[in-house]
C-alpha positions as CSV (number, residue, x, y, z in Angstrom):
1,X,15.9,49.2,66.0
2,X,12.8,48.7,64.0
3,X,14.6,49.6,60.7
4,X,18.0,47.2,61.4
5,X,15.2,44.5,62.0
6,X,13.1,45.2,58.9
7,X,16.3,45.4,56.2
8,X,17.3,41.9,58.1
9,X,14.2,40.4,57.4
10,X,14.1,41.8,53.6
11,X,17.5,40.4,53.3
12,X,16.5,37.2,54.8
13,X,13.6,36.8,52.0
14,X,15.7,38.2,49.3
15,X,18.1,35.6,50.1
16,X,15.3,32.8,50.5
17,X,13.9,33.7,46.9
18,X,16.9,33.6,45.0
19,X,17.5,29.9,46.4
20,X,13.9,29.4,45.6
21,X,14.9,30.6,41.9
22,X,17.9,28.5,42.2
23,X,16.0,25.1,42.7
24,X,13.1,25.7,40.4
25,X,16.0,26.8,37.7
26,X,18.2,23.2,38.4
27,X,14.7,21.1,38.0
28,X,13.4,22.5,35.1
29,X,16.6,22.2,33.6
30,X,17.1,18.7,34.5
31,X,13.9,17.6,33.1
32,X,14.0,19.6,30.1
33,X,17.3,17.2,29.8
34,X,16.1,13.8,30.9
35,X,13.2,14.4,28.2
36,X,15.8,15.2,25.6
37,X,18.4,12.6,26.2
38,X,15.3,9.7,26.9
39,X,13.9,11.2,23.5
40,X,17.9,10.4,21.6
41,X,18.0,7.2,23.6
42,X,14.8,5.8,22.4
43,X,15.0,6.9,19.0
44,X,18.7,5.4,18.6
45,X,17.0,2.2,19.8
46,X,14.0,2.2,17.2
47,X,17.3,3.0,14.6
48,X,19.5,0.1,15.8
49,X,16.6,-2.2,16.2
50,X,15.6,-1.7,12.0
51,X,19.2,-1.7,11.1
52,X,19.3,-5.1,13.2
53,X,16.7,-6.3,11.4
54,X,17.0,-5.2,8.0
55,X,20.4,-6.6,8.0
56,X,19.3,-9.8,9.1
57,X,16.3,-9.8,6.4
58,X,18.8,-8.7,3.2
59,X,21.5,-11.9,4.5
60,X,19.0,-14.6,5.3
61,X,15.2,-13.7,3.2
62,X,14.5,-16.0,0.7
63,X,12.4,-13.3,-0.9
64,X,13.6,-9.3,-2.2
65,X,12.3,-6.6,-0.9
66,X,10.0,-4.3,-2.5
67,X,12.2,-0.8,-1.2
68,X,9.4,1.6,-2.2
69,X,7.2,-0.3,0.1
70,X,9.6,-0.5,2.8
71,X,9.6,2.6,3.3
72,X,6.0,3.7,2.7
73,X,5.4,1.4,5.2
74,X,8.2,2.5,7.7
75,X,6.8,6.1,7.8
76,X,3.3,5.2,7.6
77,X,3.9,3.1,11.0
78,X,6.0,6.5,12.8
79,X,2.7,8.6,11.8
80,X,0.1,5.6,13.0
81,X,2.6,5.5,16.3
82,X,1.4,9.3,16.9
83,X,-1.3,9.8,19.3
84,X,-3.0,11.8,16.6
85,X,-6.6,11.0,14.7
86,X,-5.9,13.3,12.2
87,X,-2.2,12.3,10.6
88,X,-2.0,10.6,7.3
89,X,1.3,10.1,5.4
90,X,0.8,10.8,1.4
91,X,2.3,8.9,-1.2
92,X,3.8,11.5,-4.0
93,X,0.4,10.7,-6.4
94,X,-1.4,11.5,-3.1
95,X,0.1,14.3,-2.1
96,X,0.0,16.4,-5.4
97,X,-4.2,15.4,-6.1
98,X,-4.6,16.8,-2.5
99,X,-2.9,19.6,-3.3
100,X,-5.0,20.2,-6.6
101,X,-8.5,19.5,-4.6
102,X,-7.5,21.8,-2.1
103,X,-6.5,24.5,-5.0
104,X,-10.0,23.4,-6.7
105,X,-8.3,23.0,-9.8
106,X,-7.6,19.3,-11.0
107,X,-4.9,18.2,-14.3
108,X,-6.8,15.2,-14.8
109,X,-9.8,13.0,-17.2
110,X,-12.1,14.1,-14.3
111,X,-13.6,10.7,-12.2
112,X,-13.0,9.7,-8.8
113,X,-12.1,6.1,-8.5
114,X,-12.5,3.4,-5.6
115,X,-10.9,-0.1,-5.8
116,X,-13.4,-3.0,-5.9
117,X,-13.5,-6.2,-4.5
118,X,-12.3,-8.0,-7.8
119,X,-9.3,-5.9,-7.7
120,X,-10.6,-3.5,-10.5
121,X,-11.5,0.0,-10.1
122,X,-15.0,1.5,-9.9
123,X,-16.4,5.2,-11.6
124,X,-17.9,6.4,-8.1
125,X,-18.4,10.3,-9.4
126,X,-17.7,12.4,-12.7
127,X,-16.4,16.2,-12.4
128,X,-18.9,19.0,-14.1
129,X,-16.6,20.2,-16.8
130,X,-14.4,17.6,-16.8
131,X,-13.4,15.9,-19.7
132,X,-15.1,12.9,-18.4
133,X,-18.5,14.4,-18.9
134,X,-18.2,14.8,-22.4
135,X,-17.4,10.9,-23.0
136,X,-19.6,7.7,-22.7
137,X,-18.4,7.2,-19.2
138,X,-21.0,7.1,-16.2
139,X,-20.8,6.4,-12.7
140,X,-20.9,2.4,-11.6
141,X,-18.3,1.9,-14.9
142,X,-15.9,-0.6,-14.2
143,X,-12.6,-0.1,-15.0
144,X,-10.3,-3.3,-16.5
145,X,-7.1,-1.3,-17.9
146,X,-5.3,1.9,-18.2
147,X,-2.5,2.7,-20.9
148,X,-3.4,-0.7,-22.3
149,X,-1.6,-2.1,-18.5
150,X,-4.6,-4.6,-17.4
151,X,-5.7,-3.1,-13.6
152,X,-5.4,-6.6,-12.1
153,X,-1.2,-7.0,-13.2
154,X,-0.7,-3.7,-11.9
155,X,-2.9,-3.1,-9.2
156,X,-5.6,-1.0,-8.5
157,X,-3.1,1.7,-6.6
158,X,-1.1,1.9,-9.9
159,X,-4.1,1.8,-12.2
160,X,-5.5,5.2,-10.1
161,X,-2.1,6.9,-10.5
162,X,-2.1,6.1,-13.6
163,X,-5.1,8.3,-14.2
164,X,-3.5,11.4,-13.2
165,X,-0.6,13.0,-15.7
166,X,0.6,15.7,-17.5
167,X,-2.4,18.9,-19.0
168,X,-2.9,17.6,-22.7
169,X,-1.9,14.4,-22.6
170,X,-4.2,11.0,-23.2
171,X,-4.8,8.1,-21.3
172,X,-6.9,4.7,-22.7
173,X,-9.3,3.3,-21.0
174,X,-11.1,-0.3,-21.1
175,X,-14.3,0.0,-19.6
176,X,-17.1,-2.7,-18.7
177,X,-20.8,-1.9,-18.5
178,X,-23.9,-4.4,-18.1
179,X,-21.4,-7.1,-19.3
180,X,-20.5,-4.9,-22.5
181,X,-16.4,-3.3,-23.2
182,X,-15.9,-0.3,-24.2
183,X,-12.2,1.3,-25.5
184,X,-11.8,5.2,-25.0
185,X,-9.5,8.0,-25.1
186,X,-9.7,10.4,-22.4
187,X,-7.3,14.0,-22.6
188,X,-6.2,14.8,-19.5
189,X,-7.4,18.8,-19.4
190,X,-6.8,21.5,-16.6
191,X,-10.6,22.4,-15.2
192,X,-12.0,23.7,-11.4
193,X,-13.8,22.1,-9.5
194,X,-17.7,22.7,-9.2
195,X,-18.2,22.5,-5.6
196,X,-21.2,24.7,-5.2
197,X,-24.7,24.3,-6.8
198,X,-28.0,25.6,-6.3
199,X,-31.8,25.6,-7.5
200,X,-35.0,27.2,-6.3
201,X,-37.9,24.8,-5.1
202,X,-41.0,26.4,-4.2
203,X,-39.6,29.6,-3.6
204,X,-37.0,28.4,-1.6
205,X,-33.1,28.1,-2.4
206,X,-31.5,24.9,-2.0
207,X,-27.7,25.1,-2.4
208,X,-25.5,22.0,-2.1
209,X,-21.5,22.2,-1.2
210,X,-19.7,19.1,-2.0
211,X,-16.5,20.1,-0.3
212,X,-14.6,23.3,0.6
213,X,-11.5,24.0,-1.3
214,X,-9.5,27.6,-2.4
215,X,-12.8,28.1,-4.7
216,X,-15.9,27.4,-3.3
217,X,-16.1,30.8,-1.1
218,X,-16.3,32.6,-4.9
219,X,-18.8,29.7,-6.2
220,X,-21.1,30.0,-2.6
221,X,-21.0,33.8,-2.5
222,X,-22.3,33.7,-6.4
223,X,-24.5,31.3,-6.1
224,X,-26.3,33.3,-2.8
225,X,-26.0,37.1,-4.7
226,X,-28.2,35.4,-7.4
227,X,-30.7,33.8,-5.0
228,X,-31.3,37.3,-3.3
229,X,-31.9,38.7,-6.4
230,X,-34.9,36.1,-6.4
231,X,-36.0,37.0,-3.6
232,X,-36.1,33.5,-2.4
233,X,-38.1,32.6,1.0
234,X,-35.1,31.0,2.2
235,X,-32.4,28.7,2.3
236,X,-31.8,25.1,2.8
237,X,-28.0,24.7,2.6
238,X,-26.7,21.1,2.0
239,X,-23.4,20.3,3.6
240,X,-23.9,16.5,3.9
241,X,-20.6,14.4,3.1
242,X,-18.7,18.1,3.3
243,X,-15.4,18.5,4.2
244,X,-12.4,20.0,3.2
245,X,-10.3,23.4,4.3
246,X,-11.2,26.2,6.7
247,X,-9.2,29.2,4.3
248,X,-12.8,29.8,2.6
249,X,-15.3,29.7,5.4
250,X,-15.2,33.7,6.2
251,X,-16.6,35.0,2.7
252,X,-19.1,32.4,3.0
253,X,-20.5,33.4,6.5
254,X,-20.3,37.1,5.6
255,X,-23.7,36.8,3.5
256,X,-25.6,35.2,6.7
257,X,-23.8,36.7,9.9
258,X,-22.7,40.0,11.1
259,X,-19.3,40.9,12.0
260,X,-18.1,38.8,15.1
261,X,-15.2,36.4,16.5
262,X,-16.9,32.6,15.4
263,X,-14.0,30.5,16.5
264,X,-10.4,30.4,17.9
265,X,-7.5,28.0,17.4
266,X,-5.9,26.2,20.7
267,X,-1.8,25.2,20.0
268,X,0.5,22.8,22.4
269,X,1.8,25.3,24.4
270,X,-1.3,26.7,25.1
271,X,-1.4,29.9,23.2
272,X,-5.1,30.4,21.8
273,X,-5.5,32.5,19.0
274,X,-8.2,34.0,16.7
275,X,-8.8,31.7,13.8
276,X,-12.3,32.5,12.0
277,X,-14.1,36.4,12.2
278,X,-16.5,38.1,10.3
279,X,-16.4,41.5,9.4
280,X,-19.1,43.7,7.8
281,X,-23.1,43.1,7.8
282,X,-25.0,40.1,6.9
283,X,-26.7,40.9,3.6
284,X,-29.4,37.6,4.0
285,X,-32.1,37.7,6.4
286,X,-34.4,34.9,5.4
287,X,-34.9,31.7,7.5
288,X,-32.2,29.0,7.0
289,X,-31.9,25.1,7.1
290,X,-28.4,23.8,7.3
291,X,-28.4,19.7,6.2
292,X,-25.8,17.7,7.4
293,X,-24.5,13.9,8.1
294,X,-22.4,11.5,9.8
295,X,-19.9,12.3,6.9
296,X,-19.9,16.4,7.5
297,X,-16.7,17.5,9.2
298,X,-13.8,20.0,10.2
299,X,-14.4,22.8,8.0
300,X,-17.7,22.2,6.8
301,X,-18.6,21.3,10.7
302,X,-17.6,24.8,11.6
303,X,-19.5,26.2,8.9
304,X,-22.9,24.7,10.1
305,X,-22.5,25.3,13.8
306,X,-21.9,28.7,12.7
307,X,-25.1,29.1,11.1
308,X,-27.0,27.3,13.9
309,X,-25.6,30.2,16.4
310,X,-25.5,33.0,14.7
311,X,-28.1,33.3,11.6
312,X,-30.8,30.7,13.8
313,X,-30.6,28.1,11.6
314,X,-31.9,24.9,12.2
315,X,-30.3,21.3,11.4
316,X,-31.6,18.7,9.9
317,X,-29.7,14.9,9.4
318,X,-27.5,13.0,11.2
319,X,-25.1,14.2,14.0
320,X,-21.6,15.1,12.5
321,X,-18.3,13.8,12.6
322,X,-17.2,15.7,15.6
323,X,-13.9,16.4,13.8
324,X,-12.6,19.5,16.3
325,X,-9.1,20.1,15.2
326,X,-6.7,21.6,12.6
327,X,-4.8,20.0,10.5
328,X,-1.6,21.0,8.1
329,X,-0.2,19.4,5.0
330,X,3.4,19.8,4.9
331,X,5.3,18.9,2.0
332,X,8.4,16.5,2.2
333,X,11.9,16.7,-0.1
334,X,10.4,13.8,-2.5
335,X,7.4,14.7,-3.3
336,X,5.2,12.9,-0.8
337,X,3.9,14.5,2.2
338,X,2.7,14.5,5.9
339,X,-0.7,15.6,7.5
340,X,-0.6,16.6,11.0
341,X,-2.8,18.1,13.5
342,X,-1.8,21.7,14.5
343,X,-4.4,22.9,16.9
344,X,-7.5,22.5,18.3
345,X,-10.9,23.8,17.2
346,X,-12.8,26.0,19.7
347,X,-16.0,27.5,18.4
348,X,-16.9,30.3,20.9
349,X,-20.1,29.3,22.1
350,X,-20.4,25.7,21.3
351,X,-18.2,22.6,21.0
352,X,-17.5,20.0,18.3
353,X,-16.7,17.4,20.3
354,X,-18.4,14.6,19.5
355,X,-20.3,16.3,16.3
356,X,-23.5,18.5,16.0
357,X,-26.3,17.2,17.2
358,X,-29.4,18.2,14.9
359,X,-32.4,19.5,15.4
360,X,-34.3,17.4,13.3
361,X,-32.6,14.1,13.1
362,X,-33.8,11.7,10.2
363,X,-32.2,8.4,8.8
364,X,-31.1,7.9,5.3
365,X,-31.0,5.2,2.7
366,X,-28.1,5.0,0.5
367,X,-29.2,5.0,-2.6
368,X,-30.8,8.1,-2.1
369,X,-28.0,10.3,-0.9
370,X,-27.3,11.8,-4.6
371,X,-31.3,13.1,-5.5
372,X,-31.4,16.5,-6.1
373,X,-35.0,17.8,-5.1
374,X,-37.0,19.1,-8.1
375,X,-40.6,19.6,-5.9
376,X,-41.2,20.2,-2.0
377,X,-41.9,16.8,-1.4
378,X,-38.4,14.8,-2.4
379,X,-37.9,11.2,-2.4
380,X,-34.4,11.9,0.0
381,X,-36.1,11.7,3.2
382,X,-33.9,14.2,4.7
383,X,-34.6,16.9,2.1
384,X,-38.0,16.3,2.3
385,X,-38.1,17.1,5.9
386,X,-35.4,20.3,5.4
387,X,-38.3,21.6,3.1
388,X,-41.1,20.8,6.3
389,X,-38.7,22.6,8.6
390,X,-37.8,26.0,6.0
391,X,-41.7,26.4,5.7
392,X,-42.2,26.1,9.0
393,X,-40.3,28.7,10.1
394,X,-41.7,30.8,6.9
395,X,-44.7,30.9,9.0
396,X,-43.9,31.1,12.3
């Protein structure tokens, strides 16, 4: 009797699960569904509504319309609509000089440009090896015309573009300083990026990264191999205004940390993965200072937090950026491109969120931030006190 009643009761629950299946299956389904039909329904009305519209506008406008700009400014309004800090969408010109920084390899005259308030474009930095450097052109230039094409009738956007072109080709240049023009040629040459210099003050090394790219890993590592052979006291590493990708960060770390799992990478669904581990042994073992600033972030972010937990380096600045995510450029069919974020960032014993807060926190003027220290005592403020800090921990 005891058996009859125990395979009814399995039969019973068997029965009960499989309804239990049943339901779960149905609502899943159903909202799976919903999502994907509300998803065609509201993007059929964003479609009719601009069809709507731009009929309308090419019947009744008084004024053309500029199509290149329609549509840059169409997709630049779906990627600002996306709950996302890090998405950008990249003109063609933009993409491709991404690209090249990211490759650390630049087709180009060699400045960076900004646009300035009279609607001409400013010399804010000159490449080391560039063509640039080898020409009367200096930082704080003003630029009035480019291929003979005054920057105020075509625009400061169109005057940077302009820049960039084919290896081996020339560009002219009208340049104003202290009131003066001056007319140049510049060739347009194939040269990498320096992203990585260093100098020994006082026994100590000081290395400065301007940004991380495909190259600086091989610049960094050489740079540190020929400090130990110096014996240097120490390092103060400078990663103030850094940025730039994650791809190089492993070499790098290698010389100050022992093999271990630094960081993983969180996706939508959940999954967690491994995304930055050293292998091997650690080949430095002096005291290091890592700088940073408001503008340090992402990769380079990762890179000093690293140091702070795992070679006992201490941080001198300004709190970082807090930029804790991943992001990926993908490429589009004409040329121009989309930047989205792919994952999050999760360091294993210590969070981004919200940026690094320093040991050693010190404000900085402006005009300061490009001194490079030639003695201990520097007229930056915040190298001055990376250099108090570094023989500090000499002694202690």
């Amino acid at each position: 009797m005891n058996k009859k009643f125990s395979i009814g009761v399995m039969i019973s629950l068997i029965a009960i699960a499989c309804a239990i299946t049943y339901v779960v299956t149905i609502t899943v389904s159903t909202n799976m569904f919903n999502q994907r039909i509300g998803g065609v329904t509201q993007r059929e009305e964003i479609y009719s509504k601009i069809q709507e519209i731009d009929s309308y506008v090419r019947s009744a406008s008084y004024y053309d319309i500029n199509e290149e700009t329609l549509i840059n400014g169409i997709i630049s309004g779906y990627v600002k609509g996306m709950d996302d800090a890090g998405a950008q969408y990249l003109s063609q010109s933009e993409a491709y000089k991404r690209q090249q920084l990211e490759s650390g390899t630049l087709i180009s005259i060699g400045i960076e440009v900004s646009r300035e308030e009279s609607g001409y474009i400013r010399v804010d930095s000159i490449y080391d090896g560039s063509p640039a450097a080898a020409m009367d052109i200096q930082v704080g230039d003003i630029i009035t015309a480019v291929g003979g094409k005054n920057v105020l009738e075509t625009g400061a956007d169109a005057a940077i573009s302009a820049l960039d072109g084919d290896e081996n080709t020339n560009v002219r240049l009208s340049l104003q300083r202290n009131g003066e023009t001056k007319e140049l040629t510049a060739i347009r040459r194939s040269f990498t990026i320096r992203t990585v210099t260093s100098t020994v003050v006082s026994g100590y090394g000081y290395v400065r990264v301007s940004t991380l790219n495909s190259q600086t890993d091989e610049q960094f590592v050489t740079e540190i191999q020929d400090l130990e052979a110096r014996n240097v006291l120490g390092y103060i590493i400078d990663l103030r205004g850094c940025s730039g990708t994650f791809d190089c960060l492993q070499p790098m770390l290698e010389q100050f940390v022992g093999a271990r799992l630094l960081a993983n990478a969180q996706y939508k669904d959940g999954t967690i993965a491994k995304f930055l581990e050293t292998t091997g042994t650690a080949s430095v073992s002096v005291p290091v200072v890592v700088m940073v600033d408001e503008n340090t972030s992402g990769a380079a972010e990762l890179l000093a937090i690293s140091l702070r937990d795992y070679a006992s380096a201490k941080t001198v600045g300004k709190q970082t950026a807090g930029k804790d995510y991943v992001t990926e450029l993908h490429n589009l069919s004409d040329g121009t491109a989309i930047v989205i974020t792919t994952a999050h960032l999760v360091p294993i014993t210590s969070s981004l969120e919200g940026g690094i807060k320093v040991d050693f926190s010190v404000d900085l003027a402006e005009e300061t931030m490009d001194t490079a220290p030639t003695e201990l005592t520097s007229t930056d403020p915040q190298i001055t006190k990376a250099f108090e800090v570094i023989e500090s921990l000499k002694n202690s």
